[in-house]
C-alpha positions as CSV (number, residue, x, y, z in Angstrom):
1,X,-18.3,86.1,20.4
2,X,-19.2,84.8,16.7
3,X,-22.3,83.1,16.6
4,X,-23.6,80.5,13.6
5,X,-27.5,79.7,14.0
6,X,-28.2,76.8,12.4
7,X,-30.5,76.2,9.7
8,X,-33.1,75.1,11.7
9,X,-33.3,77.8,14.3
10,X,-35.6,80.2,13.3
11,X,-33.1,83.3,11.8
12,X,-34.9,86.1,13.9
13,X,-33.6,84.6,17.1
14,X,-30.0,86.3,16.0
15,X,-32.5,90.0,17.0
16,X,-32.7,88.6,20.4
17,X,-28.7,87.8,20.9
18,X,-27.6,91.8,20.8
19,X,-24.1,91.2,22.6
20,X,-23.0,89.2,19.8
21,X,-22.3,88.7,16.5
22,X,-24.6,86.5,15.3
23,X,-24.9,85.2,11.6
24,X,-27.3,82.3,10.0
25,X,-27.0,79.5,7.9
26,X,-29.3,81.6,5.2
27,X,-27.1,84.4,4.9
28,X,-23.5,82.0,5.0
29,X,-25.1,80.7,1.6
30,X,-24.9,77.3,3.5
31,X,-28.6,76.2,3.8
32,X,-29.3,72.6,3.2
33,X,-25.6,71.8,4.2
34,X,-25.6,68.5,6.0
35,X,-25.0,68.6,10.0
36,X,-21.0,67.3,9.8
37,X,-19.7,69.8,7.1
38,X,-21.9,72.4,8.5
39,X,-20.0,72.3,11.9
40,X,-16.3,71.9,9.8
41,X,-17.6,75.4,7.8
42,X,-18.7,77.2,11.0
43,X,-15.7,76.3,13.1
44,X,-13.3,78.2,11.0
45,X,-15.4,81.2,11.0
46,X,-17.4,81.2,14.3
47,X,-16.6,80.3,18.3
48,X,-20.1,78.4,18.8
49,X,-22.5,76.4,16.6
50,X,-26.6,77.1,17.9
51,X,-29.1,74.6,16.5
52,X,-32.6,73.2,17.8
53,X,-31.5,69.5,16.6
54,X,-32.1,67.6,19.5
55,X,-30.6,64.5,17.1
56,X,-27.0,66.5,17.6
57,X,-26.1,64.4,20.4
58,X,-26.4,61.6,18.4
59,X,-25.2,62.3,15.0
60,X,-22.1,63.8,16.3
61,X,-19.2,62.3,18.3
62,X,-18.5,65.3,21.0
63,X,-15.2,64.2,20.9
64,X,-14.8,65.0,17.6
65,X,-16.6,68.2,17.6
66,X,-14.7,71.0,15.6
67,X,-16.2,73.8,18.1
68,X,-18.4,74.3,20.9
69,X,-22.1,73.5,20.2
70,X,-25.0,74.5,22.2
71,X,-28.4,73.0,21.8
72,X,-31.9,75.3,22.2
73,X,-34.8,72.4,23.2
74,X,-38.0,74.3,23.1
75,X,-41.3,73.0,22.6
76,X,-40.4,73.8,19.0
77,X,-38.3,75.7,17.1
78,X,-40.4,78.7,17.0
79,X,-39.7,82.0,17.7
80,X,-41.9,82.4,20.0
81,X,-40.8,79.3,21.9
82,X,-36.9,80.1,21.7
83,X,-37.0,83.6,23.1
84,X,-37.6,82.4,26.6
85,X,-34.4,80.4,25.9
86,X,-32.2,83.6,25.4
87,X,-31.4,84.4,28.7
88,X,-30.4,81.3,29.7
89,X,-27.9,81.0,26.0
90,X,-26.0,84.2,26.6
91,X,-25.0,82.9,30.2
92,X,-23.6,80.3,28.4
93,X,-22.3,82.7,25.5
94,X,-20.5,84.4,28.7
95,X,-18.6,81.6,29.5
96,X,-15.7,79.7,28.2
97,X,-17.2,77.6,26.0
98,X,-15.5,73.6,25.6
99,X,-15.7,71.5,22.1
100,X,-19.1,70.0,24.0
101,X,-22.5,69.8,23.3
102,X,-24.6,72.0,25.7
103,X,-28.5,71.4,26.1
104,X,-30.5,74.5,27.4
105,X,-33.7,73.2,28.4
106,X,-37.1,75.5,27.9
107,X,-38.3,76.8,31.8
């Protein structure tokens, strides 16, 4: 499965996500692109959208959404604090994915 991180996911995370391919916003050449047109320029090159913007939910219409899009809530968006997520985001990465907005919650 293609994986975007989003900008504000820490970029090491994609280390952690081995079973994937797994590219950031820093090396698309699309930092500082707004939440709306980032999703439109990651859902014609990737099958899910990662972020740590818990505001996602609300900025963005799921029934609109161009792609799938989970969301990583941590205590913060630290690498430290997203590696306990991993386990829990490639069970979901294993999974048919909808246009939806998934929420993994830290342990």
């Amino acid at each position: 499965m293609k994986v975007f991180l989003d900008e504000c996911v820490d970029r090491r995370l994609a280390r952690h996500i081995l079973t994937h391919d797994v590219k950031t916003a820093q090396q698309m050449g699309w930092a500082g692109v707004k939440n709306g047109a980032l999703l439109a320029l990651a859902a014609a090159q990737f099958d899910v959208f990662v972020s740590v913007d818990r505001n996602l939910a609300f900025q963005q219409s799921a029934a609109s959404l161009p792609m799938p899009v989970i969301v990583l809530h941590a205590k913060s968006n630290r690498l430290a604090d997203l590696v306990p997520l991993v386990p829990c985001l490639l069970r979901e990465l294993d999974t048919p994915l909808s246009r939806s907005i998934v929420t993994i919650d830290a342990p």
